[in-house]
C-alpha positions, 0 to 999 in steps of 0.5 A: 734238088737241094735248092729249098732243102733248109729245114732246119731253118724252121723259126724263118722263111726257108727261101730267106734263109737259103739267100741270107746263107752265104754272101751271094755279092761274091757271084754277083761281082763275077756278073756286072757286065752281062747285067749291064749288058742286059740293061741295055737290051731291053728299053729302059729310059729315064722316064722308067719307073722300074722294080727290079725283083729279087735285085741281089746287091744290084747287078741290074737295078744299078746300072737301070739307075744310071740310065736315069730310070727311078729304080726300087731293088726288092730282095727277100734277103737282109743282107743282099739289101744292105749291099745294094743301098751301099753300092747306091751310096757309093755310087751317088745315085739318088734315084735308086733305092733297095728294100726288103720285101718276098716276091709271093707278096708285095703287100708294100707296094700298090696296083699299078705303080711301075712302068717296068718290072724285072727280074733276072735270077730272082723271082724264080727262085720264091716258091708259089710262082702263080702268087709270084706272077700275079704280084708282078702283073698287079704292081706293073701299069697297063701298057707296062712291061715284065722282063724276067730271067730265068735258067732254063732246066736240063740246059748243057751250060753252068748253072742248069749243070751245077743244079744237076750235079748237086741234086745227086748229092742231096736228098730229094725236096720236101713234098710239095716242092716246085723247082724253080727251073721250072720258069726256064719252060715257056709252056709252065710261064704262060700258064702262070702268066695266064693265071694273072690275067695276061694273054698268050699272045702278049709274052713273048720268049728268048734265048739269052746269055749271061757270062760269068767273069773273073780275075781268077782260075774256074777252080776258085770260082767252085770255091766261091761258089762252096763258100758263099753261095747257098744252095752250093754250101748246101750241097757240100754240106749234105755231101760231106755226111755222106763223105763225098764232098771231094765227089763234089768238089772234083765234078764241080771243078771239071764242070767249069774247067770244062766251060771256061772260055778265058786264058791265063788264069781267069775265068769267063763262063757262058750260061744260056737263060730264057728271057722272057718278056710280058705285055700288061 
């Protein structure tokens, strides 16, 4: 799988490297209403002290914010974290704040300070998830609560697809790799969780959805993805010195025309997750 496979990034975090790629805002614009949606569904208040981990430009710190919640939005990607003070500037919110910081180590941040921390499509992808786990359960209060996202591996729908896909057109990962898509199986989070001192009966599971919309067709939400998401580019970068980019482009291009649920040009795409939600 070509998720981590930028090695030749060798003076900088390869997964800071990998999300600094492109311009993840692109995807994130086409993901605004199912995050709000998600807000909704797990129990924030104004009262929250929320950490949203892996937040991108703010699909979910945003719109916790606007609940009332006080939000910090940590992303291991520069750029990701401009964007999101940004989109807080423009959107005159004072109470949510963006900062770099790595998943793996949150050595800013101490014991026992959040109420709540999220992370949906973030966290997953920082390698070390049992370094991961800990960090989160170390950072939430006792009585506190961790939601996470994650794509669930072998899924039939978007994103569990185009990871397959790609996957055939590069080479196998460094040794040592551990997908990412492994957070998607519930026996692999309770082991992690476990590991960080958090028992079975306290991380419950389920199956969620997260829908991808856009003004515009699902062969130029394939373009976006070629142009501006990292392991994407990867991928066609790997295929194209192989001379098969146009392989790619065309099973990509079926795989979202084939899921499109949207008329008249645009583009509305479900992905099944597994949300995951742990008691500390």
């Amino acid at each position: 799988m070509l998720i981590f496979n930028v090695l030749n990034f060798k003076s900088m975090n390869p997964n800071k490297a990998l999300w600094e790629k492109g311009d993840f805002t692109k995807i994130a614009q086409t993901m605004r209403e199912s995050g709000e949606a998600l807000i909704d569904k797990i129990g924030i208040t104004k009262e929250t002290n929320l950490l949203d981990l892996g937040c991108g430009d703010g699909t979910t710190a945003i719109p916790a914010a606007k609940t009332g919640a006080r939000v910090l939005g940590v992303d291991i990607a520069r750029n990701l974290v401009e964007a999101g003070n940004n989109r807080v500037k423009q959107e005159n919110l004072s109470n949510c704040s963006f900062q770099e910081g790595d998943a793996t180590d949150l050595n800013d941040l101490k014991d026992q300070t959040f109420d709540m921390v999220i992370s949906i499509f973030g966290a997953m992808f920082a390698p070390k998830p049992f370094d991961v786990a800990k960090e989160m359960v170390r950072v939430t209060k006792p009585g506190g609560k961790i939601v996470m996202g994650n794509w669930i591996p072998g899924d039939p729908t978007l994103v569990a697809q185009i990871l397959k896909i790609c996957s055939a057109y590069t080479p196998p990962p460094p040794e040592g790799f551990v997908s990412p898509m492994l957070w998607g199986i519930e026996d692999n989070v309770i082991e992690r969780f476990g590991n960080a001192g958090i028992a079975k009966e306290n991380i419950s599971f389920t199956k969620d959805e997260f829908t991808f919309r856009a003004s515009y067709p699902p062969s130029d939400f394939v373009a976006v993805f070629k142009n501006y998401y990292g392991p994407t580019m990867n991928a066609f970068e790997a295929a194209g010195l192989n001379s098969k980019a146009a392989d790619l482009q065309r099973e990509l291009e079926d795989l979202f025309a084939a899921q499109n649920s949207a008329k008249a040009d645009n583009t509305a795409i479900t992905a099944n997750f597994l949300r995951v939600t742990v008691q500390c």
